[in-house]
C-alpha positions in Angstrom: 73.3 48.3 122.7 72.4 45.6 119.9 75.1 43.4 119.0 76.4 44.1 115.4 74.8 41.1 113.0 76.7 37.4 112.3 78.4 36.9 108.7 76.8 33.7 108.1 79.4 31.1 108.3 81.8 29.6 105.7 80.0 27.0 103.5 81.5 23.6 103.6 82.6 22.1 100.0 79.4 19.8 99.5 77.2 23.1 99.9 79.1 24.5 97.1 78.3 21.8 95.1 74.5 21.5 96.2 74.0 25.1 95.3 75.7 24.8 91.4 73.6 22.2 90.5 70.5 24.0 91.5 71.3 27.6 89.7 72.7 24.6 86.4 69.2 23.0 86.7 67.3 26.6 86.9 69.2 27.6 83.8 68.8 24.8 81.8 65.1 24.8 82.6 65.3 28.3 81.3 66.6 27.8 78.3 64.3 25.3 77.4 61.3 27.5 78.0 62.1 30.4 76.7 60.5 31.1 73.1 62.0 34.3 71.4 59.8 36.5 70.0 59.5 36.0 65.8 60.8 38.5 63.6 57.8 40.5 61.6 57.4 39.6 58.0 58.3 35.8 58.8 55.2 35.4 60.1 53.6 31.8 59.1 50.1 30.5 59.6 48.8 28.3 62.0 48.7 24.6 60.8 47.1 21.8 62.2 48.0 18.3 62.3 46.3 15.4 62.3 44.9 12.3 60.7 42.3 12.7 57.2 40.7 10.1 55.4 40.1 10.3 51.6 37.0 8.7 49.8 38.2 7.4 46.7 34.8 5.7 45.7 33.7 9.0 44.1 34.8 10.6 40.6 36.0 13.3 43.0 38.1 12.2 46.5 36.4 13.4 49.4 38.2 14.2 52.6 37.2 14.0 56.2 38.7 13.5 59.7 38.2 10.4 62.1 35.6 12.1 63.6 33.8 13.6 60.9 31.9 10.2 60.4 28.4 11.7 60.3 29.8 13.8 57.8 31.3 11.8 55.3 28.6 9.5 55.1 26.6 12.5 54.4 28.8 13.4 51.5 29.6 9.7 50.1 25.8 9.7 49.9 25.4 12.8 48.5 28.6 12.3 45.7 26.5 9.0 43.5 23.4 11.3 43.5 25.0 14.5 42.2 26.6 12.4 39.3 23.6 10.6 39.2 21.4 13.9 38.7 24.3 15.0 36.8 23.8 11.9 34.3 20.4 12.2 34.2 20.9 15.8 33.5 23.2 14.8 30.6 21.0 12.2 29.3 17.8 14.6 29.5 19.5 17.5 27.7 21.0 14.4 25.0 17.1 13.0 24.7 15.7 16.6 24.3 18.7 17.0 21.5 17.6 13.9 19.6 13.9 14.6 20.6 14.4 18.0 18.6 16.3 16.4 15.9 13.6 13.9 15.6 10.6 16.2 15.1 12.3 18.4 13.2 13.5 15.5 10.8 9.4 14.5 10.9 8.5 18.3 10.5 10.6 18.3 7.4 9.0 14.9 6.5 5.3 16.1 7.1 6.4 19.0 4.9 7.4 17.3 2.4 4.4 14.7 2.2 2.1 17.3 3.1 3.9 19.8 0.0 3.3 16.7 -2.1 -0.1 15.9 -1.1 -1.3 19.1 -1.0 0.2 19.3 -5.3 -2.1 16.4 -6.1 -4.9 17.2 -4.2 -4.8 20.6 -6.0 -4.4 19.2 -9.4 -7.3 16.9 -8.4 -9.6 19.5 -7.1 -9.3 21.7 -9.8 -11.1 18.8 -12.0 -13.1 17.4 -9.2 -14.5 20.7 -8.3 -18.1 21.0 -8.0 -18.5 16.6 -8.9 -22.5 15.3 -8.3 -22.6 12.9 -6.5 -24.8 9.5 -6.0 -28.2 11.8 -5.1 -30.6 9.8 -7.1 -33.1 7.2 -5.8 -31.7 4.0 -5.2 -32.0 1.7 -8.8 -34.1 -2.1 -7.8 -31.2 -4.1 -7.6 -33.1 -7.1 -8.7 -34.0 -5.6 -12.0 -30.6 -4.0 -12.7 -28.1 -6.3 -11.9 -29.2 -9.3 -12.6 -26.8 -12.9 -12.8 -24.1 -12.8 -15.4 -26.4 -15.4 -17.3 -28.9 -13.1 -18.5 -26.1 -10.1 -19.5 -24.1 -12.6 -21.4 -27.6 -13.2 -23.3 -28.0 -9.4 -23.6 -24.3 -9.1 -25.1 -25.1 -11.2 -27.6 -27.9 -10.6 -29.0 -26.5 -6.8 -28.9 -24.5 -7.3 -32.1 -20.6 -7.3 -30.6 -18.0 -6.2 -33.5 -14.4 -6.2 -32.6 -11.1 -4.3 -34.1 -7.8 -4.3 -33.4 -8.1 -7.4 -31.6 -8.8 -11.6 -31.9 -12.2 -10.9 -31.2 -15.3 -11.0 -28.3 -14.2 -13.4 -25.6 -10.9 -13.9 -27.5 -7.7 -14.7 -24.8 -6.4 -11.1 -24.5 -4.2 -10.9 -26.9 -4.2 -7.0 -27.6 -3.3 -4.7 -30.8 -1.0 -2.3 -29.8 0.3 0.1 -33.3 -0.6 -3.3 -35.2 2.1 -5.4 -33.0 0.6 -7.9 -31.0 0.9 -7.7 -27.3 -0.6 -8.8 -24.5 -1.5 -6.9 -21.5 0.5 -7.1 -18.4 -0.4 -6.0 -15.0 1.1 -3.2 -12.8 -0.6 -3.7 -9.5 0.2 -6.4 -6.4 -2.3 -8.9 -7.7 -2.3 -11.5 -10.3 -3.1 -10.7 -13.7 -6.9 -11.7 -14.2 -9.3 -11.6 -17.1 -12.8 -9.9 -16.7 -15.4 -8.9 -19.2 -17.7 -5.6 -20.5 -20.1 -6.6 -22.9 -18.1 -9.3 -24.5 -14.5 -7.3 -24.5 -11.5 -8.8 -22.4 -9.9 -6.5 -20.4 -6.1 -8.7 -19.1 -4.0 -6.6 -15.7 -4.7 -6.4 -12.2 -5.7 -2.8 -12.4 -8.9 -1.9 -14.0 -10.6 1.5 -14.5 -14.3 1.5 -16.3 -14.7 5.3 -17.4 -18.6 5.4 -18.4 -21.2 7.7 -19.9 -24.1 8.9 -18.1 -25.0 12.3 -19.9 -29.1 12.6 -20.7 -28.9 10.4 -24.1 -27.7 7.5 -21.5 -31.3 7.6 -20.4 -33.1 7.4 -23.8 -34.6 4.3 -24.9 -36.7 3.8 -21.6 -33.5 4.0 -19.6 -32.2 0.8 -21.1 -28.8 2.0 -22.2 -28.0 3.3 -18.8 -29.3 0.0 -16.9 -27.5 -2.4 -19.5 -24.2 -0.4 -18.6 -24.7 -1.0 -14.4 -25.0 -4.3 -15.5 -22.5 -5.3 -16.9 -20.3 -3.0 -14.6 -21.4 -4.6 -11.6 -20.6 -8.0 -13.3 -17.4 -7.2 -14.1 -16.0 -6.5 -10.6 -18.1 -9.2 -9.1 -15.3 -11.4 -11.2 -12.1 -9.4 -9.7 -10.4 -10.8 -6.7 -9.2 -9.1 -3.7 -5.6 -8.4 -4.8 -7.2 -6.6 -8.1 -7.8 -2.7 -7.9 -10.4 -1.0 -9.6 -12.0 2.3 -9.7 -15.3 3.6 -11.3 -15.6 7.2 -13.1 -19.0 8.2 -14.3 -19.1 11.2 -16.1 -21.1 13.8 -18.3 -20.0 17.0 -18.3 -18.2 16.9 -15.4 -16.8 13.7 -13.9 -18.1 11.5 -10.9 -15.3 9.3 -9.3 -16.2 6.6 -7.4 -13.9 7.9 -3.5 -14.7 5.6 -0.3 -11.4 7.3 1.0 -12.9 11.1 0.9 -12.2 13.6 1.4 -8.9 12.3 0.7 -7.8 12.1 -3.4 -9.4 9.1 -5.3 -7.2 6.4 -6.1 -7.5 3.0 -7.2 -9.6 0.7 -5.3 -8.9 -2.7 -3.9 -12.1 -5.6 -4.9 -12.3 -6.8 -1.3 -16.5 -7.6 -0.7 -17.0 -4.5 1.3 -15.4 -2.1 -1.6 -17.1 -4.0 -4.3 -20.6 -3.3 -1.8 -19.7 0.6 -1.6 -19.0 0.3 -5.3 -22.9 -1.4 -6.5 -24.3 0.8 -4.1 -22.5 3.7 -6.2 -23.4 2.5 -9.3 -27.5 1.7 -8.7 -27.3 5.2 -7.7 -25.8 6.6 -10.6 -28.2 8.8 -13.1 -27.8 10.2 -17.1 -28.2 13.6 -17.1 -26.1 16.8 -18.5 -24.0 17.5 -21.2 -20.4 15.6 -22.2 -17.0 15.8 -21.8 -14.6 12.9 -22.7 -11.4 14.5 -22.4 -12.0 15.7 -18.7 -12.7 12.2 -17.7 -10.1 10.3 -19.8 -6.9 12.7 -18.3 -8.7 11.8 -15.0 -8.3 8.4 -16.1 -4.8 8.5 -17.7 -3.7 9.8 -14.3 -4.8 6.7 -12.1 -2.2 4.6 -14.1 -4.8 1.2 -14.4 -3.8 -1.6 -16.9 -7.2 -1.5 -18.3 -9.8 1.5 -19.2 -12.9 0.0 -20.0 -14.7 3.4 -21.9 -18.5 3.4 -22.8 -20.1 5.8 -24.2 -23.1 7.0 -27.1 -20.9 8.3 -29.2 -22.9 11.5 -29.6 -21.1 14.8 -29.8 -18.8 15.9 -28.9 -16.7 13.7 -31.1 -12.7 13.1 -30.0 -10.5 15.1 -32.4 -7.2 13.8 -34.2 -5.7 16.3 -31.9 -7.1 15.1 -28.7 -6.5 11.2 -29.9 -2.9 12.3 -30.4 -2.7 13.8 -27.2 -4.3 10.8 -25.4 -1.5 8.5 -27.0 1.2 10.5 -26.2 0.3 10.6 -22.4 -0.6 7.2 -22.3 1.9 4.7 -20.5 1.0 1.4 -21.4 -2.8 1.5 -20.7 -4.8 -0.5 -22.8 -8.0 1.6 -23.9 -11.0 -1.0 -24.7 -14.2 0.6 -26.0 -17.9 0.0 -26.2 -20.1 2.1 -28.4 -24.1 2.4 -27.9 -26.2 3.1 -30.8 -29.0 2.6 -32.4 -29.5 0.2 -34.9 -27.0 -1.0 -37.3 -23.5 0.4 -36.6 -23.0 3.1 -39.3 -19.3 4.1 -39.3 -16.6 1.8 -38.8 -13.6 4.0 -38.3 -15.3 6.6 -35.9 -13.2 8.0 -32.8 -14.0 4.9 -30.4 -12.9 2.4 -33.3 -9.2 4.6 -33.5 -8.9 5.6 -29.9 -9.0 1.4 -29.3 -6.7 0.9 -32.3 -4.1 3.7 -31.4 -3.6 2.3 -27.7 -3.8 -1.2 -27.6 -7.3 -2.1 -27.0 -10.6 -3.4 -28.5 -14.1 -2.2 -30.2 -17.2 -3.1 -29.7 -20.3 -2.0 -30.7 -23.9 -2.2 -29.0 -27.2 -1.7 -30.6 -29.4 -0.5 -27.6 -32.6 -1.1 -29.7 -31.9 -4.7 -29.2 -30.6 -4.5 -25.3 -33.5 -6.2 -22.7 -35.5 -3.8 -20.1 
């Protein structure tokens, strides 16, 4: 039969002791672990510490972690080229602003020249229309321009008379209304004095308007050839700073124009102009009809100091009407003329003589009977 089992014995006081601070430590070891559960709804989300460094060399702060390195170089880098291409964006969209405010400023400007341009070049045209130009053969220089020598001869044995002023030659002093003036230029050059057939023409600014219609060609072609004479002369006197511009005309005008197509305008007397011009004028021919008033509002518009107007004197004769009208329009040109004829002069208050008187200028007449071949 099995004995019944032991009671383990009694514990002393020291195991009593031993055994408290055990179950004290377990408990306290416990209640440090344990982690209740948290209530629903109070839920909060995971967060993360650690160390971040900010970029402040940027417009914007850039942020990164200790080990992001690769990264934040990446996007230090990356921040000056966005605001650069953001600058040059900017400065591309303020260039293309002013570049369109430019051209449209210089649209509107080209309009506005072209508008005006395109006005005078109409008003011009519709009197220029159809103009002949230099077709015939050339003219021997030799024989008709010759030195100033031999056309001074030719003046005077021509048989030069002078109204409205001090005379052939005289110093440019200029009847204007039957007060004395004297003629003052408007161009950039300084006031010269030049000569056609014996009359003074004072400015800086000189327009010779001459006939070539068929009578021009009468006497063996004298009348014209004396006229390209004295012409030629007369700008072979002018200086560089002087303008001048030439207008043959008969029934229709011919205007001297280096610059075509572009409008005709006055002409400065540097050598190569006054080259194109001779060349113009030995080509020049008398043929057609006449019309002075064509070629004189032709003339008034080119604004010289000086009109230098030659003609036969043939019909058709200037009206009082048309003399009245030329006076009206006229702004301080000074209208010299030289009348061809034959023989004596037979009237001396004929439309040249008044048309001189009535703006300023002087009369001369020319016997072509009397001019040299």
């Amino acid at each position: 039969m099995a004995e019944p089992p032991q009671p383990p014995p009694p514990l002393s006081g020291l195991s009593w002791l031993v055994s408290a601070l055990i179950h004290a430590a377990a408990f306290l070891i416990a209640a440090l672990l344990w982690n209740p559960p948290t209530p629903a709804g109070n839920s909060s989300p995971e967060r993360r510490a650690g160390i971040v460094l900010v970029d402040l060399s940027t417009a914007t702060p850039e942020y990164y972690e200790p080990g992001d390195d690769e990264a934040a170089g990446d996007a230090a880098a990356a921040g000056p080229a966005n605001d650069s291409t953001a600058a040059d964006s900017t400065a591309a969209d303020s260039t293309a602003t002013d570049s369109t405010a430019t051209d449209s400023t210089a649209t509107d400007s080209t309009a506005t020249d072209s508008t005006a341009t395109d006005s005078t070049a109409a008003t011009l045209a519709a009197q220029l229309a159809a103009l002949p130009g230099a077709v015939a053969a050339p003219v021997d220089a030799a024989a008709v321009l010759p030195s100033r020598d031999g056309v001074t001869a030719a003046a005077a044995v021509a048989g030069l008379s002078n109204v409205g002023g001090t005379g052939s030659g005289g110093g440019g002093q200029l009847l204007r209304g039957g007060a004395t003036t004297t003629a003052g230029p408007r161009g950039l050059g300084k006031a010269t004095q030049t000569y056609v057939f014996g009359v003074p023409g004072v400015g800086s600014k000189f327009l010779y308007l001459f006939d070539r219609s068929a009578s021009m060609s009468g006497f063996e072609g004298r009348p014209l050839a004396a006229a390209k004479r004295e012409l030629a002369n007369s700008l072979r006197s002018l200086e560089s700073t002087h303008q001048f511009q030439i207008i043959f005309y008969n029934n229709r005008p011919s205007v001297f124009n280096p610059f075509a197509p572009q409008p005709p305008r006055m002409v400065f007397g540097e050598d190569k102009n006054k080259r194109l011009a001779e060349e113009y004028i030995r080509n020049m021919t008398a043929d057609g009809g006449t019309d002075h008033m064509l070629a004189i509002n032709l003339a008034l518009g080119l604004a010289p100091d000086v009109v230098f107007f030659l003609t036969d004197a043939d019909d058709p004769q200037l009206t009082a009407a048309e003399l009245a009208q030329i006076e009206r329009r006229n702004r301080g040109i000074v209208f010299n003329t030289i009348e061809f004829g034959a023989g004596p002069q037979r009237s001396g208050n004929n439309f040249l003589v008044r048309l001189a008187r009535q703006n300023g200028g002087q009369h001369a007449y020319v016997d072509v009977t009397r001019l040299p071949p």
